[in-house]
N, C-alpha and C positions, 0 to 999 in steps of 0.2 A: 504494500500500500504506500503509495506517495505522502510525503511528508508536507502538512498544509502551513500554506505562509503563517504568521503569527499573529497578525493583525491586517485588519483591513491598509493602515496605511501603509505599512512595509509591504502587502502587495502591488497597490498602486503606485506606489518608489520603485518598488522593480521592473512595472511594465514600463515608468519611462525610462530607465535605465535601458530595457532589451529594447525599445521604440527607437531609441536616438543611438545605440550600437548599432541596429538595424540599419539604419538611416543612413549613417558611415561608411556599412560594409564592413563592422569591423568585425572578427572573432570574441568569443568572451577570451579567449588566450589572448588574442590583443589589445582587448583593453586590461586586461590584468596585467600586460607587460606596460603598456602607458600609465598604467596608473599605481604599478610598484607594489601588485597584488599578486594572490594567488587564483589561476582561475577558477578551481572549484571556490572561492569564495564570490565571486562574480557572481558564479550560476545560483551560489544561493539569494545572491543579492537577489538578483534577478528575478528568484522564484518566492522573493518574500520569506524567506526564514531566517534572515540575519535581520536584528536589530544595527543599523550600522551607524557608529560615531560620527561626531563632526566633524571630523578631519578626514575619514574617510568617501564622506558626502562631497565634502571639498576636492579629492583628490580623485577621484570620479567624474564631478562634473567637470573637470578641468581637461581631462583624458578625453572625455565627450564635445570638449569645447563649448562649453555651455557655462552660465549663470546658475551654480548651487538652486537659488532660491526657484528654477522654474524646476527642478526634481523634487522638491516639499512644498511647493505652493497650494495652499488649501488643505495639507493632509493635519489630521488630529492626533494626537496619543489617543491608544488603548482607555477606555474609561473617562476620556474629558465630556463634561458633561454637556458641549456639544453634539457630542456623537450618541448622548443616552436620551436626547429628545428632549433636555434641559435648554431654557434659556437664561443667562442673566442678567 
């Protein structure tokens, strides 16, 4: 059985992650060499089961040539009470 992303937003950070690989042409092997990773941590990236750092997020979206903030724009944590149908 496949192992499921961890949260909704780490999925949606992965599909832009494999969106804009895509987009490139690049391999996850290359952008794990552009961006001083290892590619099975890519693929998880990619597949939503790493929680990833902010430097990581950084060094990623740099690898993709892109603006950090368009790979987390709009996403929530786990449990913020935006995403439980709370307003404040």
């Amino acid at each position: 059985m496949a192992k499921q992303p961890i949260s909704d937003a780490a999925e949606t950070f992965g599909a832009r992650v494999r969106a804009r690989r895509n987009e490139l042409g690049k391999s996850q092997e290359r952008l794990a060499d552009d961006s001083g990773m290892h590619w099975t941590f890519i693929g998880q990236v990619e597949r939503g089961q790493r929680n990833v750092s902010l430097h990581n997020i950084l060094k990623i979206a740099e690898a993709l040539g892109m603006d950090a903030g368009e790979l987390v724009h709009g996403l929530r944590a786990p449990g913020d009470a935006a995403t439980d149908g709370e307003h404040s």
